[in-house]
Each structure stands twice: as C-alpha cells, then as structure tokens.
GUNU-299433 format. One record per residue: residue number from 0; residue in one letter; x, y, z of N, C-alpha, C, O in turn. Coordinates in steps of 0.05 Angstrom, whole numbers, plus 5000, padded with zeros to 4 digits. Example, Ala and Ser with C-alpha at 12.3 -4.5 7.8 and 13.67 -1.06 7.14 Angstrom:
GUNU-299433
+-----+-----+------+------+------+------+------+------+------+------+------+------+------+------+
:   n : res :  npx :  npy :  npz : capx : capy : capz :  cpx :  cpy :  cpz :  opx :  opy :  opz :
+-----+-----+------+------+------+------+------+------+------+------+------+------+------+------+
:   0 :   A : 5264 : 4886 : 5156 : 5246 : 4910 : 5156 : 5264 : 4934 : 5156 : 5285 : 4934 : 5169 :
:   1 :   S : 5257 : 4955 : 5142 : 5273 : 4979 : 5143 : 5258 : 5001 : 5157 : 5268 : 5023 : 5161 :
+-----+-----+------+------+------+------+------+------+------+------+------+------+------+------+
end
This chain:
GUNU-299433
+-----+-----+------+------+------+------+------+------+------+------+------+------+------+------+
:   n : res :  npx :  npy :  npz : capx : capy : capz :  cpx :  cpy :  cpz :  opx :  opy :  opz :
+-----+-----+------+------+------+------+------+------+------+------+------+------+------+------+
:   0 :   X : 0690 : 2731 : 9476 : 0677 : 2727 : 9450 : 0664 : 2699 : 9451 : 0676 : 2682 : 9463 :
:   1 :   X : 0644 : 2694 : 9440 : 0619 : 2672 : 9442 : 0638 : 2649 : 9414 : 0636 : 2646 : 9389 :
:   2 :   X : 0656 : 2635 : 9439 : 0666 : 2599 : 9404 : 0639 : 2604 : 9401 : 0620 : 2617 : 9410 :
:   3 :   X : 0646 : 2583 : 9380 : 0624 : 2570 : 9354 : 0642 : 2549 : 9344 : 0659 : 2557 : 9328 :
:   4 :   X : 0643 : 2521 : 9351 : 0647 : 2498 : 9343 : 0635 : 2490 : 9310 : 0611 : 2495 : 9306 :
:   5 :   X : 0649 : 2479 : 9293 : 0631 : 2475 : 9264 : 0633 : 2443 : 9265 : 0651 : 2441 : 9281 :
:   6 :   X : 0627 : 2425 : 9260 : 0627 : 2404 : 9259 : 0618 : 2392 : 9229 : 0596 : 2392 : 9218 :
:   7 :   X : 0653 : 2379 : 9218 : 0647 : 2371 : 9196 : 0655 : 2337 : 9191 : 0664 : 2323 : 9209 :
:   8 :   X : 0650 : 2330 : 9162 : 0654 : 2313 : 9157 : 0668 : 2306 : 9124 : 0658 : 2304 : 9102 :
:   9 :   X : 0692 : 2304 : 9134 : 0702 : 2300 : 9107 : 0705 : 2277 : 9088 : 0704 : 2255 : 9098 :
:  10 :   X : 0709 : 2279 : 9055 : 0701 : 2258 : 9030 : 0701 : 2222 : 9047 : 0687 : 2202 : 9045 :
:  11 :   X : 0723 : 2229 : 9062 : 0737 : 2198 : 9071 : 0715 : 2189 : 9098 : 0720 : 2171 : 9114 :
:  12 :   X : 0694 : 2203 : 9099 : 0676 : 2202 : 9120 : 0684 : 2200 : 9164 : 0677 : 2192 : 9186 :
:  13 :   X : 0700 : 2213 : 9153 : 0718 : 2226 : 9186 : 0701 : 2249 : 9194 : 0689 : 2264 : 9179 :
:  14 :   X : 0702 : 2249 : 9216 : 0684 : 2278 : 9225 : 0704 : 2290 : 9237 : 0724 : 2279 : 9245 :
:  15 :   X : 0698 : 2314 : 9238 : 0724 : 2328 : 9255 : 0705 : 2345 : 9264 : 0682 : 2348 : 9255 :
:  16 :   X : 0720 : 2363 : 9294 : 0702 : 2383 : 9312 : 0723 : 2410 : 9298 : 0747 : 2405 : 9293 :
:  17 :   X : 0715 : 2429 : 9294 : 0732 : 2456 : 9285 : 0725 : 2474 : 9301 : 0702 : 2477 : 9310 :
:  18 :   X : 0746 : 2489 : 9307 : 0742 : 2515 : 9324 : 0742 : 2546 : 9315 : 0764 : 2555 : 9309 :
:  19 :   X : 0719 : 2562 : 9312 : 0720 : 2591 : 9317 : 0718 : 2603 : 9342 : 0701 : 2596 : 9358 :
:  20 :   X : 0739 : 2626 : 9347 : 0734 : 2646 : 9360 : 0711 : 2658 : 9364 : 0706 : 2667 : 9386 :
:  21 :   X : 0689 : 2660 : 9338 : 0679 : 2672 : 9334 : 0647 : 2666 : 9312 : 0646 : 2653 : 9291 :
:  22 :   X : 0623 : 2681 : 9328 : 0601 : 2662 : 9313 : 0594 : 2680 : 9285 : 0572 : 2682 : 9275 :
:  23 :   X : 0625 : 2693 : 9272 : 0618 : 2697 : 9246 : 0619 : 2661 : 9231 : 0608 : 2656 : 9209 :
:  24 :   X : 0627 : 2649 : 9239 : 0631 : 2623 : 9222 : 0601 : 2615 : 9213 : 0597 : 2601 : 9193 :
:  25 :   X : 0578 : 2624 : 9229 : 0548 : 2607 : 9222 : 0543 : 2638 : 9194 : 0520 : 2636 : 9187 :
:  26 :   X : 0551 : 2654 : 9184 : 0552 : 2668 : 9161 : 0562 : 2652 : 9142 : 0549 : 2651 : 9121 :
:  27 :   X : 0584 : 2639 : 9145 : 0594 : 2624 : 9119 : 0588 : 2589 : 9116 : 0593 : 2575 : 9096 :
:  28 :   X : 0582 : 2584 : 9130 : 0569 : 2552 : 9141 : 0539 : 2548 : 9147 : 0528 : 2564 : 9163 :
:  29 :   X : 0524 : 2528 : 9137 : 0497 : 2523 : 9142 : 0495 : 2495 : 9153 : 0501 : 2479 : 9136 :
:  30 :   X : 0490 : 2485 : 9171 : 0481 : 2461 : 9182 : 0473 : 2437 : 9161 : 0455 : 2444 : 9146 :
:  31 :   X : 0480 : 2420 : 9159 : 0471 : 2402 : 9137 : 0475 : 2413 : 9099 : 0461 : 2407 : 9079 :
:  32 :   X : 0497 : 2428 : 9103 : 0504 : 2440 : 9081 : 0521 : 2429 : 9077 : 0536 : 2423 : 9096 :
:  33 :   X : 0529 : 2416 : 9040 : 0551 : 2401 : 9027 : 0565 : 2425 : 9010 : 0557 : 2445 : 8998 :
:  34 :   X : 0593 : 2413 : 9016 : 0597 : 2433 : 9000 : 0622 : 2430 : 8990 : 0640 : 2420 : 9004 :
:  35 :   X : 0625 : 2436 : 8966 : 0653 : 2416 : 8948 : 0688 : 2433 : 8972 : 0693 : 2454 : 8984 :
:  36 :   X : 0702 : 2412 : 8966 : 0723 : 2415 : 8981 : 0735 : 2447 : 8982 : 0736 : 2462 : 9001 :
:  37 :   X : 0743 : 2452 : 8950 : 0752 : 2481 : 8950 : 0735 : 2502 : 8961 : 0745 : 2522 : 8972 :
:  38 :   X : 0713 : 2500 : 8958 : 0690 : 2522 : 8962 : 0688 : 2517 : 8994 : 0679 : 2537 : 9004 :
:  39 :   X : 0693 : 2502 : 9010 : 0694 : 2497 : 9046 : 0725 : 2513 : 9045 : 0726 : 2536 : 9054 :
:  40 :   X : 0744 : 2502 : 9037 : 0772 : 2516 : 9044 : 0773 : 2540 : 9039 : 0791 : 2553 : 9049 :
:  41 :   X : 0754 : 2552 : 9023 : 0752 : 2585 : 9018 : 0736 : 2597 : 9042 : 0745 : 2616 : 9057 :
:  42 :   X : 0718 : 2588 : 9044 : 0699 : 2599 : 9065 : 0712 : 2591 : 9099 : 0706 : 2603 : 9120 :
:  43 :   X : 0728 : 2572 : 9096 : 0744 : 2572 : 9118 : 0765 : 2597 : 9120 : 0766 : 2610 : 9141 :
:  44 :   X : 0781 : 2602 : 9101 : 0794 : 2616 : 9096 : 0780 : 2639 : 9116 : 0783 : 2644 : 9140 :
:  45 :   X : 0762 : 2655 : 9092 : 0748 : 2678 : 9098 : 0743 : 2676 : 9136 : 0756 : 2684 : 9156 :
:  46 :   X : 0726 : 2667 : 9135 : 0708 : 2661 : 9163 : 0734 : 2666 : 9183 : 0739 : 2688 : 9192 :
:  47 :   X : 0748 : 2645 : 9187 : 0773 : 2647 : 9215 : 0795 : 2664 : 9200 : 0816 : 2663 : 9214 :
:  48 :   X : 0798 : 2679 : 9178 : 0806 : 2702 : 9178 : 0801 : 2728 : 9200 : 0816 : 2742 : 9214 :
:  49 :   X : 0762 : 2725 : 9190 : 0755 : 2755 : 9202 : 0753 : 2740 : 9227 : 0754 : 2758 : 9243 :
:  50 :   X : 0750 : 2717 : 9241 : 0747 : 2714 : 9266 : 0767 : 2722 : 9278 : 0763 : 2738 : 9297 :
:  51 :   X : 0791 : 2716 : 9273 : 0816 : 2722 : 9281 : 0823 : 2749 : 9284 : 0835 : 2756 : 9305 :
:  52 :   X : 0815 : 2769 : 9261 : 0821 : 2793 : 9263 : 0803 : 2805 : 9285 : 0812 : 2825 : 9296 :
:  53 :   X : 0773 : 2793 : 9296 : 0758 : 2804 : 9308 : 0770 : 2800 : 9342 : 0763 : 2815 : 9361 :
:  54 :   X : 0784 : 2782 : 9343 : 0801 : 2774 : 9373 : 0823 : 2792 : 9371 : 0834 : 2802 : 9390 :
:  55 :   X : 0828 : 2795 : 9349 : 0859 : 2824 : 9345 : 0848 : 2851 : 9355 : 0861 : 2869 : 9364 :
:  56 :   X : 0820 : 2850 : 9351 : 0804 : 2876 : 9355 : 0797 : 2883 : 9386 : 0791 : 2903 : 9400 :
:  57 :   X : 0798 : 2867 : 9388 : 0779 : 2857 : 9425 : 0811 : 2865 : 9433 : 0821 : 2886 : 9428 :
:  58 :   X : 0821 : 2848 : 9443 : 0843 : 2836 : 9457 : 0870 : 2845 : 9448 : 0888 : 2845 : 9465 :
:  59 :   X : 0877 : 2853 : 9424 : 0891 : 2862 : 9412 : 0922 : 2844 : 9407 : 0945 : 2855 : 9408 :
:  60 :   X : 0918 : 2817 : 9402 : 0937 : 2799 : 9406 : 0918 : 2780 : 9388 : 0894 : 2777 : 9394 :
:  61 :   X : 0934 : 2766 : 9360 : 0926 : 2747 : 9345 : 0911 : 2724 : 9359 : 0916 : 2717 : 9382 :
:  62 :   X : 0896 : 2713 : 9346 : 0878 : 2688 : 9354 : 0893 : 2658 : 9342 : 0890 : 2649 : 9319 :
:  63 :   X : 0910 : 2647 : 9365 : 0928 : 2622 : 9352 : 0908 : 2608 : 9347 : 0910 : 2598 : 9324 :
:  64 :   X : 0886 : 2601 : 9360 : 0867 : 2584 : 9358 : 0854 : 2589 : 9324 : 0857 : 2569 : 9311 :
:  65 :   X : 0846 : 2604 : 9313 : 0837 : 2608 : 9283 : 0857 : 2603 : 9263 : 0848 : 2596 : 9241 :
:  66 :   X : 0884 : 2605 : 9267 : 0908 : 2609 : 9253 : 0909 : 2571 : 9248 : 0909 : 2558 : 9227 :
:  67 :   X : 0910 : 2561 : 9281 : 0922 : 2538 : 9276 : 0903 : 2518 : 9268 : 0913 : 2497 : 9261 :
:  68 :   X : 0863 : 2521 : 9267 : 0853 : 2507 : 9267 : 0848 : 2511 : 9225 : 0840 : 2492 : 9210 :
:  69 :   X : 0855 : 2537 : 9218 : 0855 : 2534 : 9189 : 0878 : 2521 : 9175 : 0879 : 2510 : 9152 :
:  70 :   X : 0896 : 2523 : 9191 : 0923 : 2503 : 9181 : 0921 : 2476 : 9178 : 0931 : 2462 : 9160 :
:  71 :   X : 0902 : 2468 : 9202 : 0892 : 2444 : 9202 : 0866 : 2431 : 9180 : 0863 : 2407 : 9173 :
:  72 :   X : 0852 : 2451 : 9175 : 0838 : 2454 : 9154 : 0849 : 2448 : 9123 : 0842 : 2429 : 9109 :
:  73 :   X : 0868 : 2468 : 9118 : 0881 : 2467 : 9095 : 0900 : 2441 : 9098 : 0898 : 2425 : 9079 :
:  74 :   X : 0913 : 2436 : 9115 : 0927 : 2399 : 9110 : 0909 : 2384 : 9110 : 0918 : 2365 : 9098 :
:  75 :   X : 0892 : 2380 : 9114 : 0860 : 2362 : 9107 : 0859 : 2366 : 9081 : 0866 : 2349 : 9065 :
:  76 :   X : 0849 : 2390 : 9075 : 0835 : 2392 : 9051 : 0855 : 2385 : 9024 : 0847 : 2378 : 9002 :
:  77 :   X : 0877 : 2388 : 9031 : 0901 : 2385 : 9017 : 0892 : 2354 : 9001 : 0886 : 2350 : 8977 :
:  78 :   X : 0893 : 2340 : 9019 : 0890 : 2305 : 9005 : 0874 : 2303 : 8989 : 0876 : 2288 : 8970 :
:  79 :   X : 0855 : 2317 : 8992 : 0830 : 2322 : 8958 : 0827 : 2339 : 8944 : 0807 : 2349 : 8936 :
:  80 :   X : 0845 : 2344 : 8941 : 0851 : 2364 : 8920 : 0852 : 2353 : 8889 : 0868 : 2336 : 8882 :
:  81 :   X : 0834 : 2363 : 8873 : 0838 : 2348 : 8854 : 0819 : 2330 : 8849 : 0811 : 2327 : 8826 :
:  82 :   X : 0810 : 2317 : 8869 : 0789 : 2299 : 8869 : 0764 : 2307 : 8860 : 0754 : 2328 : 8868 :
:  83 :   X : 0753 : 2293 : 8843 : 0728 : 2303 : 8832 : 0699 : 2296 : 8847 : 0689 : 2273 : 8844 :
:  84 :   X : 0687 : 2313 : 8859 : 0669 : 2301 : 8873 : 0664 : 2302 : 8902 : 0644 : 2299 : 8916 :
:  85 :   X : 0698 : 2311 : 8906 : 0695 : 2315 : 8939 : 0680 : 2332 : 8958 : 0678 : 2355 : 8952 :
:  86 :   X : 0672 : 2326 : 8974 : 0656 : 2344 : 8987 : 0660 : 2345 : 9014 : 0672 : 2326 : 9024 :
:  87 :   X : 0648 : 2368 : 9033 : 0652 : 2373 : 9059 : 0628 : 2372 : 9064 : 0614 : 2381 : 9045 :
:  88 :   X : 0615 : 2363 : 9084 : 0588 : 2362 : 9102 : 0587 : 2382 : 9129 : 0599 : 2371 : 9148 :
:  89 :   X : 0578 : 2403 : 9134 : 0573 : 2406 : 9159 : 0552 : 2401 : 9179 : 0531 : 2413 : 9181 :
:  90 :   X : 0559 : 2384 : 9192 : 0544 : 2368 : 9210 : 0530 : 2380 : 9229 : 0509 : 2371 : 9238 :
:  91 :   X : 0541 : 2401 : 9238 : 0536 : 2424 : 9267 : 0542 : 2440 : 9274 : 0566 : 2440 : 9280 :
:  92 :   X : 0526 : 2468 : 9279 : 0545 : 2487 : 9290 : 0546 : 2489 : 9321 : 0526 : 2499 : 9332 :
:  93 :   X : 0558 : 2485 : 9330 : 0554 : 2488 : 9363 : 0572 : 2510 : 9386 : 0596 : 2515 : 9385 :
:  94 :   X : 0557 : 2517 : 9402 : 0571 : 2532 : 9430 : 0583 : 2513 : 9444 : 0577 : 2490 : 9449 :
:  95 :   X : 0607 : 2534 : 9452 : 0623 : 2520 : 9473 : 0613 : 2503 : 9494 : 0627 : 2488 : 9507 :
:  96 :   X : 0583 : 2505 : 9498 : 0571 : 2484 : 9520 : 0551 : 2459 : 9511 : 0535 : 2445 : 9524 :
:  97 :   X : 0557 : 2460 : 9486 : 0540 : 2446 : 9471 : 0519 : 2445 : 9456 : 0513 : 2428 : 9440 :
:  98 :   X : 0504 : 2472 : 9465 : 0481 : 2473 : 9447 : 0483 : 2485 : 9420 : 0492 : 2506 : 9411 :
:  99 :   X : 0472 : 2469 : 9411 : 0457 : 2483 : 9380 : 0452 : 2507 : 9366 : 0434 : 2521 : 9374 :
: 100 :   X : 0468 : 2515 : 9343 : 0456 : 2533 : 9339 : 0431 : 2527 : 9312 : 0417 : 2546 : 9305 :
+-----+-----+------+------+------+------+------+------+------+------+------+------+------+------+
end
C-alpha cells in the first residue's frame, strides 16, 4: 500500500511528520489547510481509521502504525483542548520517498 506522510504543525508551532498507511489521508487533509484542533482530531480519527481497516483488508492483520500514530495525535491534541483559537496547519502531504503530493 502507497504511505502518505501528512506533515503538520501544531498551535505551539512544532511540526510533526504523521504517518498513513494509506493515501486516503489526502481526502481528509489539504496542503496548506488550517484547521481548528477538534475538526483535525476528527478527520484524523476518520482518515487512519479507514486506513487501518484498508491494511486489515489487504493483509488481514491490523495496521499498528495508524493505531499508534492516532494515539499520538490525540495526546497532542489533548493539550488544546479547550483552547480557543487553536489550530492545526498542514504543511505537506508526502510519499515515502519524498515527493509531493
């Protein structure tokens, strides 16, 4: 299955590299798209949901990689919660070899 790297940047201006299995993630993510904290943790949600289920489909064995990189998501997103204003940036979507989508 073709990663798809998302590259964001969160309220506290940290960038982080995120991992999908899967290039449903450029469906719920747009390159230079802001987008308030809860409304990214949903669409994270969704997105490495079905990515995950789509490696269950293939391979037929869960995707730790989607499981653990939304876990990691949601303890991020956790600290702004609440915050008025916060926002997620996505900086990039990229292939495993670097290029651009």
């Amino acid at each position: 299955m073709p990663e798809l790297y998302f590259h964001v940047r969160w309220p506290d201006g940290e960038s982080r590299q995120c991992y999908s299995p899967s290039t449903v993630i450029e469906d719920y993510f747009t390159p230079g798209a802001v987008y308030d904290v809860a409304d990214f943790l949903e669409r994270s949600r969704r997105s490495l949901g079905i990515a995950g289920e789509r490696v269950r489909e293939k391979y037929g064995f869960a995707c730790t990689g989607a499981s653990d990189q939304l876990a990691e998501i949601e303890r991020t997103a956790a600290a702004y919660a609440g915050r008025p204003g916060a926002t997620v940036t996505v900086e990039a979507l990229r292939y495993a070899d670097g290029s651009e989508r």
